[in-house]
N, C-alpha and C positions, 0 to 999 in steps of 0.2 A: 490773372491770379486764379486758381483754385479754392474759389470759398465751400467749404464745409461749413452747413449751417444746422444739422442737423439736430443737435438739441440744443438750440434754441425754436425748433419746428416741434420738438418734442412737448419742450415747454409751454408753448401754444395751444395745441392739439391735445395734448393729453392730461391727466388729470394724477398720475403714478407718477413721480420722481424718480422710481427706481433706476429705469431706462437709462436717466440722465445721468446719477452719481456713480454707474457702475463704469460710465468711461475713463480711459487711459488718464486722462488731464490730469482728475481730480487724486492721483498718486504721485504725481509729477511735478506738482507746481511745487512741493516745495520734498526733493526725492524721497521716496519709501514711506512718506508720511501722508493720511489722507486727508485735506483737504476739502470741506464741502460746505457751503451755506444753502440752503433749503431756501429757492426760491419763489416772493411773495406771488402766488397767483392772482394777488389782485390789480396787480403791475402788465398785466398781457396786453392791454391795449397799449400802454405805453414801452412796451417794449417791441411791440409790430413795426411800431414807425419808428423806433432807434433802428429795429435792424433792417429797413424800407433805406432810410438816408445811409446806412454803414454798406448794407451790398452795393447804392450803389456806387458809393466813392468808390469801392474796392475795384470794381469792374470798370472804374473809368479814372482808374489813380494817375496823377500826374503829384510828384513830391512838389514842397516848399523848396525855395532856392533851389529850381531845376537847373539853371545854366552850372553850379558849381558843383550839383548833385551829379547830373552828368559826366562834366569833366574829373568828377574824382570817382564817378562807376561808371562808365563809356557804353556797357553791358546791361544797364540797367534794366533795359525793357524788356532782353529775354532772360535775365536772370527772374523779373516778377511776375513773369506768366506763368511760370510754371510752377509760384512761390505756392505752399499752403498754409492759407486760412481758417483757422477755426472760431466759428464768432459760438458762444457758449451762455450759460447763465448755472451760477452754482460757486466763482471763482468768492471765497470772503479777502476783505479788505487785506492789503492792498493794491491787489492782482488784479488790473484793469487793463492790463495790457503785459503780454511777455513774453518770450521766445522760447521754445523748448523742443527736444530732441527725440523722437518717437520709432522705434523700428529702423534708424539709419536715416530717419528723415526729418527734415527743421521742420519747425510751426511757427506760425504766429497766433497767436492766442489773443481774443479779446472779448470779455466778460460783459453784455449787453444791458446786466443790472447795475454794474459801477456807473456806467454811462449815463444813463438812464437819472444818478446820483447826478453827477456834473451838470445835468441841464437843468435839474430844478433847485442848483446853486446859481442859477443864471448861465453857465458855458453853454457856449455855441456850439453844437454840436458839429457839425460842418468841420468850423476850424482845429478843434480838438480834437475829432479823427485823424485831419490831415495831419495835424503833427505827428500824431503816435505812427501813424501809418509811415510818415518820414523816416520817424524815427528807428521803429522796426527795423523797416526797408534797408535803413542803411547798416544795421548789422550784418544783415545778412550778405548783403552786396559785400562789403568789409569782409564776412569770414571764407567768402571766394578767392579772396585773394592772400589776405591773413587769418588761416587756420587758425583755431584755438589752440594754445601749445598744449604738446603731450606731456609734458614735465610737471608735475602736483608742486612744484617751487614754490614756495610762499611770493616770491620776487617775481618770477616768471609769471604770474596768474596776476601779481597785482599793475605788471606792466603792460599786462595785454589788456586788464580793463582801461585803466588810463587809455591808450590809444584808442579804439574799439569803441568807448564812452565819449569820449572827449568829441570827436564826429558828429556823433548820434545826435547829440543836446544841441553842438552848433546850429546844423543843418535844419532840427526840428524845431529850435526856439521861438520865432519869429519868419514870416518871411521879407523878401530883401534884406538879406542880414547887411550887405553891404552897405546901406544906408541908415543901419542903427550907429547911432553915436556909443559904444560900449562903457564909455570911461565912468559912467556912474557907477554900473556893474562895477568894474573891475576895482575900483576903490571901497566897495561895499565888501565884498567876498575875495579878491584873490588871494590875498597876505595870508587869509587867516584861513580857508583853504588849502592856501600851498604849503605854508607852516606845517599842516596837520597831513599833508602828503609825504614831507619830508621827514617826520616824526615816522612815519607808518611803516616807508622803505626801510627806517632800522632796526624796526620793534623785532625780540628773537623768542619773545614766550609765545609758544605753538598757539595755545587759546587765544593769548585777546591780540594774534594773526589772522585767526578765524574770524574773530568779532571787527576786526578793520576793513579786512576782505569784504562780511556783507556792511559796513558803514559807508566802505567807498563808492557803493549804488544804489543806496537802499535808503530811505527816509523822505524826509521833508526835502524840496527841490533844491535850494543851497546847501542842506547839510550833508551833498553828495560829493565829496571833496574831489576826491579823483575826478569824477568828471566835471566839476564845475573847474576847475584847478586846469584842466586841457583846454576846456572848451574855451575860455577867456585868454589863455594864451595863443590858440588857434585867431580867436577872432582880433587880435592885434597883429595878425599875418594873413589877412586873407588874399591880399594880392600873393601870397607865395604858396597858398595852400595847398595844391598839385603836388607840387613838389616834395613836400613834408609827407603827404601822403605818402607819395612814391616811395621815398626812401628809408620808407618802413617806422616799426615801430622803436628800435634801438635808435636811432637816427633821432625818431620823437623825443625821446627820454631827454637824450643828452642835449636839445635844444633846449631845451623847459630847464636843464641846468638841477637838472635832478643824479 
């Protein structure tokens, strides 16, 4: 991996913020809009050693559920060496982690003061990297082989999240997923999930198509319907999950019975 660490070395070292808020990111996270939280300088020691433990899972990443991570990215290890990482400080809630498009080139992006938040709610630093990092990871490995469609489709964009999501959250949830019993999940959240997926695919007012579009990946970790909605279907197929994979994302839809 290519870690860019550089402002958060800013934030260490220096005492001017300017350095920091005047990068690309902070236009980016959410497009054409700026973005920025003024980060606490009193947080520097505690942020040395987030980004001590974060470079170095980065430089010695091995994902959650590698045997099925593999067999559904086979390419994975040369596709993440030469992945780019930006670890930063500056991102305001809820941007602790995210993927985004710069010059013709992906990033993964991850905010060293969100983090920093999670472990002094008790998260284990360690394991909460590794999933984001899974989780990431498998985006991008995914849009190697399934491009983002060129079509601005209300249908098209929200099918490619479903697929795209639906991965990500399996592979990052937990690891051995194959020996999680799922069914508490799946009686807790699928219905009323998939319900609200099935609602969405028909909805025709352009606006609250907009407002579905960021609901189906955006919130609280169940009320992400699209992807909780895939990922629990996935995980009642994982013996066949290659294959689903394979056979793309139209393939996906009409199993899900969408």
């Amino acid at each position: 991996m290519l870690v860019d660490d550089s402002i958060v070395l800013d934030f260490l070292n220096k005492e001017n913020h300017d350095c920091i808020k005047n990068h690309w990111v902070f236009q980016n996270i959410n497009r054409g809009i700026f973005l920025f939280e003024t980060p606490d300088c009193n947080l520097k020691d505690e942020i040395n050693k987030i980004h001590t433990i974060m470079k170095s899972i980065l430089l010695n990443f091995t994902p959650l559920n590698e045997s099925i991570y593999s067999a559904l990215y086979p390419n994975w290890k040369s596709i993440t060496s030469n992945l780019n990482i930006l670890l930063v400080v500056g991102c305001p809630e809820p941007y602790d982690a995210l993927v985004r498009t710069y010059n013709n080139k992906e990033y993964i992006i991850f905010d060293l003061i969100r983090f920093y938040e999670y472990s002094i709610k008790g998260h284990n630093i360690n394991t909460l990297v590794k999933k984001l990092i899974t989780h990431e990871t498998s985006h991008i490995c995914l849009h190697e082989k399934y491009p983002s469609p060129l079509s601005n489709a209300y249908i098209d964009k929200m099918k490619y999240i479903i697929f795209d999501e639906s991965f990500a959250h399996l592979l990052s949830f937990k690891d051995n997923i194959k020996q999680i019993d799922f069914s508490t999940y799946i009686d807790e959240h699928y219905n009323r999930s998939f319900t609200k997926l099935k609602d969405a695919l028909q909805e025709k007012n352009p606006l609250k198509q907009d407002q579905l579009l960021i609901e189906s990946n955006c919130g609280s970790y169940w009320s992400k319907y699209a992807s909780v909605s895939g990922k629990l279907f996935l995980s009642n197929h994982l013996d066949n999950i290659v294959n689903i994979y394979n056979n793309g994302i139209s393939n996906f839809i009409s199993l899900m019975g969408l």
